[in-house]
N, CA, C and O atoms as CSV, one atom per row, in Angstrom:
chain,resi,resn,atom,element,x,y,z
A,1,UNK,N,N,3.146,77.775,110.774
A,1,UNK,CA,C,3.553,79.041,111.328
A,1,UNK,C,C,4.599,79.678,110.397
A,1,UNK,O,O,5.507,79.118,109.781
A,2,UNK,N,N,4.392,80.473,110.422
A,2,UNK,CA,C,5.529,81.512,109.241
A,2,UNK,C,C,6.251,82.823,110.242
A,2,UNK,O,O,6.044,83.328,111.345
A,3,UNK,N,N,7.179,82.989,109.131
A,3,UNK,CA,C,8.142,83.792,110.168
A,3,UNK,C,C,7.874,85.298,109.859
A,3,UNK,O,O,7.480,85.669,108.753
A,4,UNK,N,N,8.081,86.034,110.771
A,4,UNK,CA,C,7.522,87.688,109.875
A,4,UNK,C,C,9.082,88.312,108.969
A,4,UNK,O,O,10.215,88.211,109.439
A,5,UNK,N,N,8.771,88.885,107.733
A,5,UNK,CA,C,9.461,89.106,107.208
A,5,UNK,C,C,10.650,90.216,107.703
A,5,UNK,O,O,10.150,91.210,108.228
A,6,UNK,N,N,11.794,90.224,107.647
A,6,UNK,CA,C,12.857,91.219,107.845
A,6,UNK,C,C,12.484,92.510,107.425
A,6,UNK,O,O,12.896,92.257,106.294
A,7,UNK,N,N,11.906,94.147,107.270
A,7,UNK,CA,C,11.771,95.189,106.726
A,7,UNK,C,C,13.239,95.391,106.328
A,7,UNK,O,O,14.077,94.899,107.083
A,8,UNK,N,N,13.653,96.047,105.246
A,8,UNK,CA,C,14.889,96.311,104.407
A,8,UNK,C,C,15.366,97.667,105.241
A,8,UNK,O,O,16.515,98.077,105.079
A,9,UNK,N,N,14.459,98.344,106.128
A,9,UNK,CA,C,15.824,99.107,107.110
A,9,UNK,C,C,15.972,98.487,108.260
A,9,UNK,O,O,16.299,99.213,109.198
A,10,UNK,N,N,15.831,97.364,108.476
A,10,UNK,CA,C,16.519,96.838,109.661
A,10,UNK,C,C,17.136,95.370,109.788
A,10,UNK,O,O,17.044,94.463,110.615
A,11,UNK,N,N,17.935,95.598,108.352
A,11,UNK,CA,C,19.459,94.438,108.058
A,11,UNK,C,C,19.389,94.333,108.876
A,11,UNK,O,O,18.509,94.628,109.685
A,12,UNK,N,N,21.103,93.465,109.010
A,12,UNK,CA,C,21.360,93.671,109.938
A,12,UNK,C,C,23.294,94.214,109.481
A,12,UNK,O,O,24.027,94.879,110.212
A,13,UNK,N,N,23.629,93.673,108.156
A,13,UNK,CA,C,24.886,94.274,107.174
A,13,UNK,C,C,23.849,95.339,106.473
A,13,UNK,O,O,22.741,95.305,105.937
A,14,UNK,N,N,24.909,96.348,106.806
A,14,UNK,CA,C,24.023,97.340,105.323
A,14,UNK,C,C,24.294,97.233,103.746
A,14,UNK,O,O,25.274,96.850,103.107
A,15,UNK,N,N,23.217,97.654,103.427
A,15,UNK,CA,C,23.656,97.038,101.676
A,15,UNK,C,C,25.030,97.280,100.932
A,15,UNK,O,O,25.597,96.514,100.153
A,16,UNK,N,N,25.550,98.917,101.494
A,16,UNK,CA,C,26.592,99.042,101.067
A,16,UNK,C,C,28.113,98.247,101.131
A,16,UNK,O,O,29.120,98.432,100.448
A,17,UNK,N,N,27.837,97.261,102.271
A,17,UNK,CA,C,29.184,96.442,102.277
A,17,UNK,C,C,28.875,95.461,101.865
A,17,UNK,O,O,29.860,94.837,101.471
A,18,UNK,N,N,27.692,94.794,101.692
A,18,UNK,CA,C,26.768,93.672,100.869
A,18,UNK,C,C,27.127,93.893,99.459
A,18,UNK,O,O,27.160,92.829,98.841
A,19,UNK,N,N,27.457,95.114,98.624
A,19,UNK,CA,C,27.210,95.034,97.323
A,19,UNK,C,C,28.913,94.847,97.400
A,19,UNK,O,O,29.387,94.013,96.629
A,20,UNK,N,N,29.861,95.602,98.311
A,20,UNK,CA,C,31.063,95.836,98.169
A,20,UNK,C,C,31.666,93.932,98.194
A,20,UNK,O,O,32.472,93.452,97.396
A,21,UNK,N,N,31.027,93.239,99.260
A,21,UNK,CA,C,31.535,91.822,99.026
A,21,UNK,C,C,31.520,91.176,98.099
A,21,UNK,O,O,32.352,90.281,97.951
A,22,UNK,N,N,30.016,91.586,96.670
A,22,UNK,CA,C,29.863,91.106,96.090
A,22,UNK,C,C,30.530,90.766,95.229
A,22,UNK,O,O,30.749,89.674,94.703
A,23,UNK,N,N,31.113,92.446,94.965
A,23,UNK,CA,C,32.245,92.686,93.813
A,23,UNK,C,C,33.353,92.337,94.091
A,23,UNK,O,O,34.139,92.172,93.158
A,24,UNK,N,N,33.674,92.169,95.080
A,24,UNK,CA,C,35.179,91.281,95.571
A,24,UNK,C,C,35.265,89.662,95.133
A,24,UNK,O,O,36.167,88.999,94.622
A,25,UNK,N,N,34.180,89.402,95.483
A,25,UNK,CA,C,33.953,88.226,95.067
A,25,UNK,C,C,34.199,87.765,93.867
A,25,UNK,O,O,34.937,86.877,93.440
A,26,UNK,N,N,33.433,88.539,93.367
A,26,UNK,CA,C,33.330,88.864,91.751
A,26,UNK,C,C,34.715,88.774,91.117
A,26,UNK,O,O,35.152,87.636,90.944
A,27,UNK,N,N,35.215,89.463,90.870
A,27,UNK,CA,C,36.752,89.906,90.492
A,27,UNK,C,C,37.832,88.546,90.889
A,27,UNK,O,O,38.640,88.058,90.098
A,28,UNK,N,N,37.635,88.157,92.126
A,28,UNK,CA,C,38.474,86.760,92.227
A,28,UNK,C,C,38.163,85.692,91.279
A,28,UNK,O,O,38.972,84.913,90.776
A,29,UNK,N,N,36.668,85.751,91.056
A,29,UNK,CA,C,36.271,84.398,90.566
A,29,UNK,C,C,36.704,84.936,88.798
A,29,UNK,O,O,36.704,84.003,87.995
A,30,UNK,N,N,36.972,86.028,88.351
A,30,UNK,CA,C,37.255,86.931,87.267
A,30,UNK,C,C,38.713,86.485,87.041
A,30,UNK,O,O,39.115,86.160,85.924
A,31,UNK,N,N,39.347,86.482,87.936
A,31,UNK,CA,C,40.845,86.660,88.352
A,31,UNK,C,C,41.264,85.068,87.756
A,31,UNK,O,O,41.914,85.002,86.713
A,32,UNK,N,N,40.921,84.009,88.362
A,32,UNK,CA,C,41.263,82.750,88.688
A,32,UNK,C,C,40.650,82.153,87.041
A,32,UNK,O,O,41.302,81.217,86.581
A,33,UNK,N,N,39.652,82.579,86.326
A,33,UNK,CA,C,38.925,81.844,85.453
A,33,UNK,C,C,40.003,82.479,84.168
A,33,UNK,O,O,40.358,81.701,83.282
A,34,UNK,N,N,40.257,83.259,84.160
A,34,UNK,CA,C,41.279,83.791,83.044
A,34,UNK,C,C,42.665,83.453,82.757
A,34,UNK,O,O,43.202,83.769,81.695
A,35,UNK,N,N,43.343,82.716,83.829
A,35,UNK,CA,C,44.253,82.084,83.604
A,35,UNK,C,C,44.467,81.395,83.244
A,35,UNK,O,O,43.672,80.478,83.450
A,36,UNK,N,N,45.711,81.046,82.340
A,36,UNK,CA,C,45.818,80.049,81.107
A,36,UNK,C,C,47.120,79.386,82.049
A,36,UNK,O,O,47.657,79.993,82.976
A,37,UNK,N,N,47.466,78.094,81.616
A,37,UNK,CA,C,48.051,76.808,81.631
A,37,UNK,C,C,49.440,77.105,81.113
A,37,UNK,O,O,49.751,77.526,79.999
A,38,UNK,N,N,50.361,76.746,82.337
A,38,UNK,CA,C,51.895,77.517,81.609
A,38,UNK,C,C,52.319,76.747,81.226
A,38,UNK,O,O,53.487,77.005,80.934
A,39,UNK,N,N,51.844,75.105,80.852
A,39,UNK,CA,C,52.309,73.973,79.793
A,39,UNK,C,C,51.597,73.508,78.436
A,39,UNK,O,O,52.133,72.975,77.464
A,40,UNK,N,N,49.890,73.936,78.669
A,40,UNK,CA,C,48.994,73.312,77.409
A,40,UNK,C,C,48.495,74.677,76.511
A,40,UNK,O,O,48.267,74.858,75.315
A,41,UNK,N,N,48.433,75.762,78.039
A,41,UNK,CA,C,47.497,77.090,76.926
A,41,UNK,C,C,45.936,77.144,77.545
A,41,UNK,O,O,45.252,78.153,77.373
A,42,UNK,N,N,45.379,75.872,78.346
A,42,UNK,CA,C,44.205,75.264,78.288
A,42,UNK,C,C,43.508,76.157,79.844
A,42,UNK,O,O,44.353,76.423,80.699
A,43,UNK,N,N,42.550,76.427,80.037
A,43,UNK,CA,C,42.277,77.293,80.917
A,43,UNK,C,C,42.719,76.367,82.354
A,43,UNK,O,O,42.623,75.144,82.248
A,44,UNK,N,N,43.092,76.817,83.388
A,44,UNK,CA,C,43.717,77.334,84.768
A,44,UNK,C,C,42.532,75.963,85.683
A,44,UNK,O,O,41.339,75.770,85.447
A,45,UNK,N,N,43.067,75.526,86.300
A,45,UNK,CA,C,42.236,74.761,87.438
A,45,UNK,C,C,42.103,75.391,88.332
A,45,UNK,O,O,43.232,75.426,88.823
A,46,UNK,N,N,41.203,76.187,89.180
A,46,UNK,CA,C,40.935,76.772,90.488
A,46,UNK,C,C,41.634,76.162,91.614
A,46,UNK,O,O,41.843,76.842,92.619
A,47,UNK,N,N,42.007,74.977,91.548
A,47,UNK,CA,C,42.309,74.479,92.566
A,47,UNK,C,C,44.125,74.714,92.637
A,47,UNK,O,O,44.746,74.730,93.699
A,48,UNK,N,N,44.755,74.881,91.273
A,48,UNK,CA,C,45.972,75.231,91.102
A,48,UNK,C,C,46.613,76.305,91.711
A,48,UNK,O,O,46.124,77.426,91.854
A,49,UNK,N,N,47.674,75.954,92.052
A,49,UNK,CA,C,48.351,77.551,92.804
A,49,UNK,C,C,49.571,77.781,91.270
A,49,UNK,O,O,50.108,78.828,90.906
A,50,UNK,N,N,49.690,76.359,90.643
A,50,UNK,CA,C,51.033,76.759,89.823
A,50,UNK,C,C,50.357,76.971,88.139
A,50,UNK,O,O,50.605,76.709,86.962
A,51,UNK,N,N,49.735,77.380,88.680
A,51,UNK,CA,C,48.853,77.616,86.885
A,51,UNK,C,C,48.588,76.923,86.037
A,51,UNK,O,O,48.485,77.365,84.892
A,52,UNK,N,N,48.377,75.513,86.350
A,52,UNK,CA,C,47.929,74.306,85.327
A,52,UNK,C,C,46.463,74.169,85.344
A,52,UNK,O,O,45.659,74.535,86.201
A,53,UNK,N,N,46.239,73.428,83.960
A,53,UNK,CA,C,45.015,73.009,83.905
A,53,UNK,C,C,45.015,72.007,84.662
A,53,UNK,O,O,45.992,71.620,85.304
A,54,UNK,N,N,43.252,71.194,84.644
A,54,UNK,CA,C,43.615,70.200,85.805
A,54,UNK,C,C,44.367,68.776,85.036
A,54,UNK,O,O,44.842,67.863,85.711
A,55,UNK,N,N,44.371,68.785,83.705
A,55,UNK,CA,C,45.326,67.577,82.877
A,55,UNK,C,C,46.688,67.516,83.178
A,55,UNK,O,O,47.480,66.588,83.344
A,56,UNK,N,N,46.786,69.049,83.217
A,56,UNK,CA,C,48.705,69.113,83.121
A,56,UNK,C,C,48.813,68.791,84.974
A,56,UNK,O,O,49.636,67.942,85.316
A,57,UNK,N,N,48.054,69.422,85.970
A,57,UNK,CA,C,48.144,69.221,87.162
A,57,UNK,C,C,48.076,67.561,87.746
A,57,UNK,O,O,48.726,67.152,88.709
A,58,UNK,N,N,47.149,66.757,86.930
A,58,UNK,CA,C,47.012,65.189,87.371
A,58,UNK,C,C,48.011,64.730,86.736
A,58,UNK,O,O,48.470,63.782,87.374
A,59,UNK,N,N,48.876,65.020,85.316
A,59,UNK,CA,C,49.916,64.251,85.188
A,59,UNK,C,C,51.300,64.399,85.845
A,59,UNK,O,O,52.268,63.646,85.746
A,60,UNK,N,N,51.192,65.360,86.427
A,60,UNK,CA,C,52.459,65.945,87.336
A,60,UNK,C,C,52.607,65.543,88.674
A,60,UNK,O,O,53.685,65.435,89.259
A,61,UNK,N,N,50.773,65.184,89.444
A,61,UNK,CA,C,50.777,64.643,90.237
A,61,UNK,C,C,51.366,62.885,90.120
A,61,UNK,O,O,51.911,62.282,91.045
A,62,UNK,N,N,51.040,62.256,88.573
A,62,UNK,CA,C,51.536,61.138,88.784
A,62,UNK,C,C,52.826,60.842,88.481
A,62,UNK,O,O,53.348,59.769,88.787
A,63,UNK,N,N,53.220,61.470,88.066
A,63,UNK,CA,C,55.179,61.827,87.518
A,63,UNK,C,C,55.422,61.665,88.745
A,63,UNK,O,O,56.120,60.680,88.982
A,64,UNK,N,N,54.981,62.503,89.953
A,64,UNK,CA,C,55.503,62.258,91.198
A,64,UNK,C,C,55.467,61.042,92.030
A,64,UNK,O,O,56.158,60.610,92.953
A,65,UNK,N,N,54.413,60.632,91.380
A,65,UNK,CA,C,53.856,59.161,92.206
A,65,UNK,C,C,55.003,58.192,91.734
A,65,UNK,O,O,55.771,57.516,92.419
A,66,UNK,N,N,54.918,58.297,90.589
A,66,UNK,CA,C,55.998,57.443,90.059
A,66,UNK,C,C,57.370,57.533,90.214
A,66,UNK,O,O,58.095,56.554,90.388
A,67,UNK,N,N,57.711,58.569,90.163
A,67,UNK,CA,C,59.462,58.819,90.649
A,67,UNK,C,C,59.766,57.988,92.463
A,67,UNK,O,O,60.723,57.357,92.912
A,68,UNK,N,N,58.529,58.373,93.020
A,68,UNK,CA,C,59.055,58.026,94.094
A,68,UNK,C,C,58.638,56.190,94.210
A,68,UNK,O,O,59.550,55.501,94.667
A,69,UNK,N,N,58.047,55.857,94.031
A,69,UNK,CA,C,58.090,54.738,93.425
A,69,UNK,C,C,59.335,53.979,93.170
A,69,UNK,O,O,59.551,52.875,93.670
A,70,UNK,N,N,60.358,54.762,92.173
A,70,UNK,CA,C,61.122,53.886,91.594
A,70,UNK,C,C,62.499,54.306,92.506
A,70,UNK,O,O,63.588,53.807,92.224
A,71,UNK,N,N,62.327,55.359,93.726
A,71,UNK,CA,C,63.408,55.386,93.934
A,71,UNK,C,C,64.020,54.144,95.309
A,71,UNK,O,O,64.977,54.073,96.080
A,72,UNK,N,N,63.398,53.734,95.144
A,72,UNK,CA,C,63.954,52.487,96.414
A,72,UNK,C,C,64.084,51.652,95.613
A,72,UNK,O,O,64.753,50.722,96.064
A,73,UNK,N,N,63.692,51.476,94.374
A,73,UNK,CA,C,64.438,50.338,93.684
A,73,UNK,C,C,65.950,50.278,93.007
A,73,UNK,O,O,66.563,49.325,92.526
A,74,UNK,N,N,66.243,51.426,93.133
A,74,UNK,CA,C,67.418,52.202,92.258
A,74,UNK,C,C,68.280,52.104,93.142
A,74,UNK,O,O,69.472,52.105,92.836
A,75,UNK,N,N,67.918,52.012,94.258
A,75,UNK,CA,C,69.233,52.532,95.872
A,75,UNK,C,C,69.581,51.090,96.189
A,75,UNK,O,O,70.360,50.831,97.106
């Protein structure tokens, strides 16, 4: 059984806010890929809020691992 096809005037979003999401879309993923690394230079991890690549971001995560680590041995 097959489904009957949608006719293109009866969307149910009209195209015009369909194309408008697109380009929003667009432009973020524009936005985020152009950013450079405020320690290596090396392009931006998406997942970053502080502008690292994801190298400079995993060694910062373990700097942290480690500091706290050593601070109950110190006290």
């Amino acid at each position: 059984m097959r489904r009957k096809r949608i006719p293109a005037s009866d969307r149910v979003v009209p195209s015009e806010i369909l194309e408008q999401a697109k380009k929003a879309v667009q432009s973020d993923r524009l936005k985020r890929r152009t950013g450079k690394c405020v320690v290596c230079g090396g392009e931006c991890s998406p997942t970053s809020s502080e502008q690292l690549c994801w190298v400079c971001r995993r060694l910062k995560i373990s700097a942290w691992h480690e500091s706290e680590q050593q601070m109950p041995a110190q006290e």
